[in-house]
N, C-alpha and C positions, 0 to 999 in steps of 0.2 A: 076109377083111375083118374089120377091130376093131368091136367092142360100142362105139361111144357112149354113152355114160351118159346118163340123162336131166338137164336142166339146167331149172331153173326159172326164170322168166321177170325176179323180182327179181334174181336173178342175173344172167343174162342181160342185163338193163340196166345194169348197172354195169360189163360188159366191155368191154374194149377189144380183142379179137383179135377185128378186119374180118375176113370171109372165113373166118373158123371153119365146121366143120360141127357142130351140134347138135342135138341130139333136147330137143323139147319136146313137153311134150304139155297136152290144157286142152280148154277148148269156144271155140267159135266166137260172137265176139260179133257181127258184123255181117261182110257179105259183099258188096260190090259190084263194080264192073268194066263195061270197055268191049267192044268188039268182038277188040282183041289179049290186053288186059290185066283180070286179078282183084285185085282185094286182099280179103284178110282178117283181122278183128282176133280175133286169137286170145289167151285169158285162161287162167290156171291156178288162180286165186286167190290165188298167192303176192303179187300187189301188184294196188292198183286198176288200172295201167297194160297196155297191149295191147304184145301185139309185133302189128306188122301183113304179113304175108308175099304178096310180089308173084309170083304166078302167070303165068308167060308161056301163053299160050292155046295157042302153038305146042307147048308138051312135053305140053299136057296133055290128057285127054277133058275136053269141056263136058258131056259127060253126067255122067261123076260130080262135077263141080263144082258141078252142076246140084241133087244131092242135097244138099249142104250148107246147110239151111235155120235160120234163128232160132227154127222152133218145135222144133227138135231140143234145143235147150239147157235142159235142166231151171231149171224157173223158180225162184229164190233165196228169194223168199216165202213157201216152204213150210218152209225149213230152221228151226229151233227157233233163236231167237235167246237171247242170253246176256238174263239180268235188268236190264242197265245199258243195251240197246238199248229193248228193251220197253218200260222207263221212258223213253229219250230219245224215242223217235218219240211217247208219250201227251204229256210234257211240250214237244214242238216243236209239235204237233198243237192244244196248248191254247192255247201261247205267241202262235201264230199268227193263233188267234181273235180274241184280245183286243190283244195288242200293237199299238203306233204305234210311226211310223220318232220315233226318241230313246228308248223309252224301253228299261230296264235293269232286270230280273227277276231277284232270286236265288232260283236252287234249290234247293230242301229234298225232303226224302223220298228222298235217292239212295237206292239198294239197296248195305246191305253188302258188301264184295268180300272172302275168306278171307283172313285173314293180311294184307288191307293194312290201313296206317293211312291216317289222314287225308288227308295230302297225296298219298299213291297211289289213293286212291277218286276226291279230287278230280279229279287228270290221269284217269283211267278214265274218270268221268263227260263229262267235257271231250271227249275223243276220241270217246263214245261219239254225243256230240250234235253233233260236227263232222261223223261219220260221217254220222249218220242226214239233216243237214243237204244233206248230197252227193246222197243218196238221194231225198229229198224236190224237188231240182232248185230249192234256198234256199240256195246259200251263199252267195250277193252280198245277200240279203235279212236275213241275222241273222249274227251268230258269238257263238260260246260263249267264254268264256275262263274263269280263274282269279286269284283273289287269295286267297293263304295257302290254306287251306282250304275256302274258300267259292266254290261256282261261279256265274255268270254268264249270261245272254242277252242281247244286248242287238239291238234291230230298227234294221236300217242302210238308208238310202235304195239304192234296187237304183236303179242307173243303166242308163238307158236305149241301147240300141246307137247311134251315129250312124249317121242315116245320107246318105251322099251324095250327089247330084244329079248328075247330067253335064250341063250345057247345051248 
């Protein structure tokens, strides 16, 4: 039998060979299922995106599917964050206080980044608060952008779900 190489998950979504066999590896971010059927979304951190792998009940023990729990996955809040998250999540955190839906906040104080200039601090800065924005469960409420060098917040109306009725 051949070594499969292990494949990372950004990878992995960009392929087009259906029916490949491949080795991933990662934690488990959530795990549900019916009485035939498991899925689980499985994460490596090469991309925000899961791959999600469908478990036939028939091949497999429920007991050790059983052990695949969400508090087994080391929790991400404890990892040291780069200097340009630190500052996005204080400066979302504050922007949030104060801000109304229109208005538009430029930021100052970013943190130095080595060797970039300005317009790579800026996209930095930008990413870094789009990021934290995801995280915060706020991207339909704010976005960050850029112009020239200078970045941006601005607070957008979060639109609300519709929703339905059946009569």
């Amino acid at each position: 039998m051949e070594k499969i190489s292990r494949t990372k998950i950004v990878d992995l979504l960009k392929c087009r060979d259906f029916g490949a066999m491949v080795n991933v590896k990662g934690w488990v971010r959530t795990r549900r299922g019916s009485k035939q059927v498991n899925f689980i979304a499985l994460n490596d951190g090469s991309t925000i995106n899961n791959v999600q792998i469908v478990v036939d009940l028939a091949n497999f023990d429920e007991e050790m599917l059983k052990q695949i729990a969400r508090e087994d996955v080391p929790d991400s809040r404890t990892e040291a964050k780069s200097p340009l998250r630190v500052f996005a999540r204080a400066t979302l955190t504050e922007f949030f206080e104060s801000a109304e839906v229109g208005d538009v906040y430029e930021v100052d104080g970013i943190p130095e980044v080595d060797g970039a200039d300005a317009l790579r601090i800026a996209d930095k800065a930008v990413n870094a608060l789009r990021t934290e924005l995801y995280h915060f469960g706020r991207r339909d409420d704010a976005k960050a952008f850029r112009r020239r060098d200078r970045v941006f917040i601005e607070r957008v109306k979060k639109l609300e779900p519709i929703r339905i009725v059946r009569s």
